[in-house]
KOLGU-216969 format. One line per field, with one value per residue: residue number from 1; residue in one letter; x, y, z of N, C-alpha, C, O in turn. Coordinates in steps of 0.02 Angstrom, whole numbers, plus 50000, padded with zeros to 5 digits. Example, Ala and Ser with C-alpha at 12.3 -4.5 7.8 and 13.67 -1.06 7.14 Angstrom:
resi	[1 / 2]
resn	[a / s]
nX	[50660 / 50642]
nY	[49716 / 49888]
nZ	[50390 / 50354]
caX	[50615 / 50684]
caY	[49775 / 49947]
caZ	[50390 / 50357]
cX	[50660 / 50645]
cY	[49835 / 50002]
cZ	[50390 / 50394]
oX	[50712 / 50670]
oY	[49834 / 50057]
oZ	[50423 / 50402]
END
This chain:
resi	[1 / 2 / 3 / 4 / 5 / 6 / 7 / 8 / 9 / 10 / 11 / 12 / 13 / 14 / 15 / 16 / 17 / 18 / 19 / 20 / 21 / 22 / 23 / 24 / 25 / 26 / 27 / 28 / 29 / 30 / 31 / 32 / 33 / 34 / 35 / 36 / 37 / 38 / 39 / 40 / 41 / 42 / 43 / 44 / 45 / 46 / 47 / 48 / 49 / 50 / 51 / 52 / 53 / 54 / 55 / 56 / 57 / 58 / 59 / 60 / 61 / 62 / 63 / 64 / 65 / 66 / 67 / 68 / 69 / 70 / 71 / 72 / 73 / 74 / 75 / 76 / 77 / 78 / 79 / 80 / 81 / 82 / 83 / 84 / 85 / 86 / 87 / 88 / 89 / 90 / 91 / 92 / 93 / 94 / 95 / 96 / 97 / 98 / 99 / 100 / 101 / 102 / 103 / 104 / 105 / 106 / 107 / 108 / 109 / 110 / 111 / 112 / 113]
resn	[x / x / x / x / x / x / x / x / x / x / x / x / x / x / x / x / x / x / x / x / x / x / x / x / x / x / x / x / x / x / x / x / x / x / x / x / x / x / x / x / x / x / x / x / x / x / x / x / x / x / x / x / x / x / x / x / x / x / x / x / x / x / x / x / x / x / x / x / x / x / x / x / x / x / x / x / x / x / x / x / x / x / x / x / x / x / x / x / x / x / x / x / x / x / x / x / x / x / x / x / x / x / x / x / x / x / x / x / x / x / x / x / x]
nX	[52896 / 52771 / 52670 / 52712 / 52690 / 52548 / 52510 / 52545 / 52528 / 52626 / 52791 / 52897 / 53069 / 53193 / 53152 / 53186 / 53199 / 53202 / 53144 / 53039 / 52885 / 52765 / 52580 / 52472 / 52300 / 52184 / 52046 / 51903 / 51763 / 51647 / 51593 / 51586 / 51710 / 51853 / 51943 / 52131 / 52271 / 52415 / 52536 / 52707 / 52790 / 52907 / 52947 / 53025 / 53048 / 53038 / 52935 / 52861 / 52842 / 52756 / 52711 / 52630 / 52533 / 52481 / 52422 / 52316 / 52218 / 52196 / 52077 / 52070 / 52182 / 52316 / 52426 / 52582 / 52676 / 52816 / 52814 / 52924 / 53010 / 53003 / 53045 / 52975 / 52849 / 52844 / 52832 / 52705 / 52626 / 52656 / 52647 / 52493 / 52461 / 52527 / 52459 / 52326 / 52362 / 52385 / 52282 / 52186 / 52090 / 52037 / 51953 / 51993 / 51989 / 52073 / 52177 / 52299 / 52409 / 52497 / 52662 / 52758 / 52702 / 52755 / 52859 / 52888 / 52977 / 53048 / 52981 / 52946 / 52838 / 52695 / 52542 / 52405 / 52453]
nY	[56138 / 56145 / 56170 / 56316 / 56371 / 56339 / 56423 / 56544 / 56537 / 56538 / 56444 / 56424 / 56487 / 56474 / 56386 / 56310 / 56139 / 56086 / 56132 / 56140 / 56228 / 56319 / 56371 / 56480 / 56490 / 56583 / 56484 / 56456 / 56361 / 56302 / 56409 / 56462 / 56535 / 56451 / 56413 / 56367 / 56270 / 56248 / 56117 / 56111 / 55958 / 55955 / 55832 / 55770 / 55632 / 55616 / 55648 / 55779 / 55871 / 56001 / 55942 / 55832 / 55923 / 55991 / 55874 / 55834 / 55926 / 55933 / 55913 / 55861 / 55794 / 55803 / 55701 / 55690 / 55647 / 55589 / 55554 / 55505 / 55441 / 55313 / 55292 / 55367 / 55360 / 55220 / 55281 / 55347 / 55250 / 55264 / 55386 / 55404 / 55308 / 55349 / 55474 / 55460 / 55385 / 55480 / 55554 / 55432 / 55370 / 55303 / 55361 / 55478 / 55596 / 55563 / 55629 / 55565 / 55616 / 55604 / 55675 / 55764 / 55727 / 55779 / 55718 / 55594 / 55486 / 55483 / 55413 / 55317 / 55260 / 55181 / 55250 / 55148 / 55061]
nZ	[49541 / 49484 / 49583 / 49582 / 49466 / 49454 / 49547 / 49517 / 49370 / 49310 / 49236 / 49313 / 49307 / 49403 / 49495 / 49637 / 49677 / 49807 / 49933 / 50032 / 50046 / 50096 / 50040 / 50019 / 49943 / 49860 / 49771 / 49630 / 49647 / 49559 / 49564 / 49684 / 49819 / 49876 / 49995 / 49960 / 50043 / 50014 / 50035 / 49980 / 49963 / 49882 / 49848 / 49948 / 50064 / 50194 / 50330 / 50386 / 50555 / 50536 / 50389 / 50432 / 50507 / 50414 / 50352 / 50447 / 50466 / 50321 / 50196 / 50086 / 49959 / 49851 / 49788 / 49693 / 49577 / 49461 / 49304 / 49252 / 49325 / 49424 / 49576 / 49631 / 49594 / 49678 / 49790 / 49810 / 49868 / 50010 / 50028 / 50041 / 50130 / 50245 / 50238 / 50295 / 50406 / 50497 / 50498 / 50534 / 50489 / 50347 / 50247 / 50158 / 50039 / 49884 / 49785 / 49633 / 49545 / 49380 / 49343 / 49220 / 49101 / 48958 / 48945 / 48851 / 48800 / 48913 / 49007 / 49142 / 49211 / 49166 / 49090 / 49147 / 49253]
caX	[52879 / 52703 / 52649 / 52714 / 52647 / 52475 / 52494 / 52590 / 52512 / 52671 / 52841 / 52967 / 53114 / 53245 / 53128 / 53229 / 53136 / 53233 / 53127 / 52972 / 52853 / 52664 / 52573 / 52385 / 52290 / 52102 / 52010 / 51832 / 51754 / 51582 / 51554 / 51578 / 51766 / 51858 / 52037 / 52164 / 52291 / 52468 / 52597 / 52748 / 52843 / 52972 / 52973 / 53050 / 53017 / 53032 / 52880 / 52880 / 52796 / 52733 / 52660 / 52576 / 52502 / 52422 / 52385 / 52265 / 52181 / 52170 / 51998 / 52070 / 52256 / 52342 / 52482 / 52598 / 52739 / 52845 / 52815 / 53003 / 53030 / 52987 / 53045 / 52930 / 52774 / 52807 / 52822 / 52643 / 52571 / 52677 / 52623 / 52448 / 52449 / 52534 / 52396 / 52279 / 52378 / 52379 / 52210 / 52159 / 52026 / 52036 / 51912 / 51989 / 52001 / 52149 / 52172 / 52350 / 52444 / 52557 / 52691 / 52784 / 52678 / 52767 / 52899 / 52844 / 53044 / 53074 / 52949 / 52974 / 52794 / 52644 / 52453 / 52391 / 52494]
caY	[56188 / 56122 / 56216 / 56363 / 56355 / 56339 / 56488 / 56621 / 56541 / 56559 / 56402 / 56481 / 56460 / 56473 / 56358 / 56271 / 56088 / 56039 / 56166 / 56138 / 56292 / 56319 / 56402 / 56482 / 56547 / 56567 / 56493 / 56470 / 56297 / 56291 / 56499 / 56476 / 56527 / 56393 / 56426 / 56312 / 56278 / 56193 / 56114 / 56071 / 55945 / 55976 / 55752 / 55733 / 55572 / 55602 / 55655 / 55827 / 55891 / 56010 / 55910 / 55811 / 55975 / 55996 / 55819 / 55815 / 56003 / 55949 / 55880 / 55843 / 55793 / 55792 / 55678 / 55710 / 55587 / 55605 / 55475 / 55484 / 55445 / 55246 / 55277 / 55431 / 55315 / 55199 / 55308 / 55369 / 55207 / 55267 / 55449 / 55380 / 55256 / 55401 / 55506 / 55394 / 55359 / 55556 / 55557 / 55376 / 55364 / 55291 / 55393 / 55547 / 55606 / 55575 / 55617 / 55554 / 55646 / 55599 / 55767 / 55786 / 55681 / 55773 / 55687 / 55533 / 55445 / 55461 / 55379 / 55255 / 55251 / 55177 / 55215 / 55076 / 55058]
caZ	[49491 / 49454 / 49622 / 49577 / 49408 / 49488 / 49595 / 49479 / 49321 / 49246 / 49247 / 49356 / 49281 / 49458 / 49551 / 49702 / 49687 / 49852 / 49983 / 50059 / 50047 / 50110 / 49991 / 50023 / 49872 / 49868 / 49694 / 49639 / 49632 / 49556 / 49565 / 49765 / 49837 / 49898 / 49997 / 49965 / 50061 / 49981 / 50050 / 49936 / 50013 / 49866 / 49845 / 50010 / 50077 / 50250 / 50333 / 50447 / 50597 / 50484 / 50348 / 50479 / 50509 / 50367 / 50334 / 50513 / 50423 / 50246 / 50170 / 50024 / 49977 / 49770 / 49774 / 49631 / 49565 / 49401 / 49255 / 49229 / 49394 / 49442 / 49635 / 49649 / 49570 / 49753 / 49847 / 49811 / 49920 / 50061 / 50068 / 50070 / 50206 / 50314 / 50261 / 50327 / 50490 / 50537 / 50484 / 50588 / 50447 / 50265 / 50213 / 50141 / 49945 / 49880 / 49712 / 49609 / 49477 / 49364 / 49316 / 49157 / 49016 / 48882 / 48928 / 48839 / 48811 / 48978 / 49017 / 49160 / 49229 / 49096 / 49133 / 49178 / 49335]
cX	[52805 / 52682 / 52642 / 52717 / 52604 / 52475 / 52518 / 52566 / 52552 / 52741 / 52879 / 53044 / 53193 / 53219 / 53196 / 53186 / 53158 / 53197 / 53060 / 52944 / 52797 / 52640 / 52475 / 52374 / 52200 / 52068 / 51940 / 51832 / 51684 / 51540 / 51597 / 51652 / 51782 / 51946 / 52084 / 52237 / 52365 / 52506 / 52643 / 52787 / 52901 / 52986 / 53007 / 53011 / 53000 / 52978 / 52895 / 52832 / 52742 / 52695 / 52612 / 52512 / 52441 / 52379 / 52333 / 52204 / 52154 / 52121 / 52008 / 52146 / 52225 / 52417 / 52522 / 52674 / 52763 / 52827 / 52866 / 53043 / 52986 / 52985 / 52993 / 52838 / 52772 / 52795 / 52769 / 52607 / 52605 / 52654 / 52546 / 52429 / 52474 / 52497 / 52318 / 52283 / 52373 / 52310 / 52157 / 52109 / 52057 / 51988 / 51910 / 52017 / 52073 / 52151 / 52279 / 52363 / 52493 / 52569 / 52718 / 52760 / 52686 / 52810 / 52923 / 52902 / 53061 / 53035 / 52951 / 52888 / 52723 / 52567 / 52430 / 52410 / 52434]
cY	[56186 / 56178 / 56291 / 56376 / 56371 / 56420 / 56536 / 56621 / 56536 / 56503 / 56422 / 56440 / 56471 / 56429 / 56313 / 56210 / 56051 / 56092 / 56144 / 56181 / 56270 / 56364 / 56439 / 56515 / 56533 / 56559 / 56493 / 56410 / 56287 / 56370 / 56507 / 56476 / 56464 / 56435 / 56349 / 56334 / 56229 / 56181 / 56062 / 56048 / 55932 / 55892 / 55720 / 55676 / 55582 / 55658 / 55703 / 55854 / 55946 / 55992 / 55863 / 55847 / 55975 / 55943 / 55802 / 55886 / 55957 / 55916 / 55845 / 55843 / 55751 / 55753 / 55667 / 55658 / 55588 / 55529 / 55461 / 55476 / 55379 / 55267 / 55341 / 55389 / 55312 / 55230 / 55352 / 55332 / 55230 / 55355 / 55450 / 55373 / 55333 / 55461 / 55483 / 55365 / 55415 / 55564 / 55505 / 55385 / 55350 / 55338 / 55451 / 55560 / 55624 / 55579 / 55610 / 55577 / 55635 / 55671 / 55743 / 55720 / 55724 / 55762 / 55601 / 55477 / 55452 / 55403 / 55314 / 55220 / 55220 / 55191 / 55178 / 55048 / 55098]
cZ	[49475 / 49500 / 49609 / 49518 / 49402 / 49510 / 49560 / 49409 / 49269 / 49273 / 49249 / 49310 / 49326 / 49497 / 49582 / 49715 / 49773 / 49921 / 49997 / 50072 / 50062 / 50081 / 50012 / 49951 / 49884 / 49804 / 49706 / 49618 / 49612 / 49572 / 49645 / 49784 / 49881 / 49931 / 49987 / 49993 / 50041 / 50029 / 50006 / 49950 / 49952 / 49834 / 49908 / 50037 / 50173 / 50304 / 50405 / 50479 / 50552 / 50440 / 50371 / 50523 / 50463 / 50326 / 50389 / 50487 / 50368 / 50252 / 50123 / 49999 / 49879 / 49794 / 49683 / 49621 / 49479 / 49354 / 49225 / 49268 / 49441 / 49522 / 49664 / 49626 / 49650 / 49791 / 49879 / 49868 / 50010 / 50093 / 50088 / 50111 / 50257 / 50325 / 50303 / 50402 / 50523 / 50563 / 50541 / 50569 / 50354 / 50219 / 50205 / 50075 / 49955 / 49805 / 49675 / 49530 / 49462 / 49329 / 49254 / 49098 / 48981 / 48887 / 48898 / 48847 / 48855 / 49018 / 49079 / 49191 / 49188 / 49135 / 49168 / 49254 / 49368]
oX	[52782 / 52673 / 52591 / 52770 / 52591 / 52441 / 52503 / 52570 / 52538 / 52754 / 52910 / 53056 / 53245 / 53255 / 53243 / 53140 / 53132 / 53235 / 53029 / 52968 / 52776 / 52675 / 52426 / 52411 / 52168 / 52056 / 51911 / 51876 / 51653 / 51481 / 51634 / 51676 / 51741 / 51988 / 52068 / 52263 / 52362 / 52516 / 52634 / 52838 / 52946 / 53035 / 53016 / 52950 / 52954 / 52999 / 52924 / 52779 / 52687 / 52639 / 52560 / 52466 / 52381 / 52331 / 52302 / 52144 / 52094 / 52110 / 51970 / 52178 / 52180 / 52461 / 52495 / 52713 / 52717 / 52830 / 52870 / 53102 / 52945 / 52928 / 52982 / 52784 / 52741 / 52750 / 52769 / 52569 / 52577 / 52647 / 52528 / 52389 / 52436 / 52491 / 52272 / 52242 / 52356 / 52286 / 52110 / 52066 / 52089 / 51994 / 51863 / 52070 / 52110 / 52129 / 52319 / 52336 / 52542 / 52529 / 52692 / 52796 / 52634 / 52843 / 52964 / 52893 / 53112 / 53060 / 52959 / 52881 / 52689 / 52542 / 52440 / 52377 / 52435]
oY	[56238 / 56233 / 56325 / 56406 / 56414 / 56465 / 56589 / 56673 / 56531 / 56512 / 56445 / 56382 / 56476 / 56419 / 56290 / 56215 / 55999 / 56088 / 56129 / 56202 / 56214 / 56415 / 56401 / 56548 / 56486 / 56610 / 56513 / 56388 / 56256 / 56381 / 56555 / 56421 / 56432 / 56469 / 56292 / 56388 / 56171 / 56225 / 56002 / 56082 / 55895 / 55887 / 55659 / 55672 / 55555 / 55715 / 55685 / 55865 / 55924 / 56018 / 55851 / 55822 / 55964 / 55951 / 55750 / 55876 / 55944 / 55886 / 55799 / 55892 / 55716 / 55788 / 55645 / 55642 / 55587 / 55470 / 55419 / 55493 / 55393 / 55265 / 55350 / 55402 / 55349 / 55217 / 55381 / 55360 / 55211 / 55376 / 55484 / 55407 / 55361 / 55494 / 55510 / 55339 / 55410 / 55575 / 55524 / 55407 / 55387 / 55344 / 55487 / 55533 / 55660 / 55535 / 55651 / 55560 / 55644 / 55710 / 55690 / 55681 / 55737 / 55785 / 55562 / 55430 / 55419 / 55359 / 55258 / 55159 / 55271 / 55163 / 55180 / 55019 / 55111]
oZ	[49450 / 49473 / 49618 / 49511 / 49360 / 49486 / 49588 / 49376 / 49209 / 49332 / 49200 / 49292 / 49293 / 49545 / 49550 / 49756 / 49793 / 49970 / 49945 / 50125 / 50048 / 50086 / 50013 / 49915 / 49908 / 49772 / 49756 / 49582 / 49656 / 49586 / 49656 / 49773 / 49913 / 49902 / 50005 / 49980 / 50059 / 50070 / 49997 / 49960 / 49971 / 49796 / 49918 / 50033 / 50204 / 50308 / 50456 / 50450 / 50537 / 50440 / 50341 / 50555 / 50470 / 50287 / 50377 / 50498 / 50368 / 50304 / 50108 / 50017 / 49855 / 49820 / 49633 / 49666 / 49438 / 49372 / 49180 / 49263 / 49485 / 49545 / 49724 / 49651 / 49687 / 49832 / 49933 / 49908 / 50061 / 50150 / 50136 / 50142 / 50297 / 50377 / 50334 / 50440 / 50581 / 50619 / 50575 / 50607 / 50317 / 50159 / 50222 / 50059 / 49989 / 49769 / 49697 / 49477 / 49499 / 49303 / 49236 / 49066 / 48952 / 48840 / 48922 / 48885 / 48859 / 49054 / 49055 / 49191 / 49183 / 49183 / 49229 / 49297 / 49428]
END
């Protein structure tokens, strides 16, 4: 839902969190257009020709993981490293997001981590 959030502006309220969609949208980063190019692998763990696609493309990769959602934290170091093995370079921005902080009692994830 976050994705398509981003792209419509507006929290779908039928989203299907179990599909994997590719998403283009073109923003502005500093005045100067920028395209971006999504792919929502939905939380799936298992890693597709496809997203190996766009992990050998991207420049720049958001990994996103729930803070009410402990097995979605690890599984952050694992989408990493396999960005990194597509890639056959450590040296590509990775930036990590945690999703639903207003869900504060669910809570399974703390800062700090």
């Amino acid at each position: 839902a976050m994705t398509m959030q981003f792209i419509s502006h507006r929290f779908p309220e039928d989203h299907d969190p179990t599909i994997e969609d590719a998403y283009k949208i073109q923003i502005r980063i500093d005045d100067e257009p920028a395209n971006l190019d999504i792919l929502d692998t939905a939380g799936q763990a298992e890693f597709t020709a496809m997203r190996d696609q766009y992990m050998r493309a991207g420049e720049g990769f958001i990994i996103c993981y729930s803070i009410t959602d402990r097995h979605s934290f690890h599984e952050v170091r694992e989408f990493k490293q396999h960005i990194y093995r597509v890639r056959r370079t450590d040296d590509t921005p990775v930036v990590l997001v945690g999703n639903k902080s207003d869900l504060i009692q669910q809570r399974q994830v703390n800062g700090p981590e």
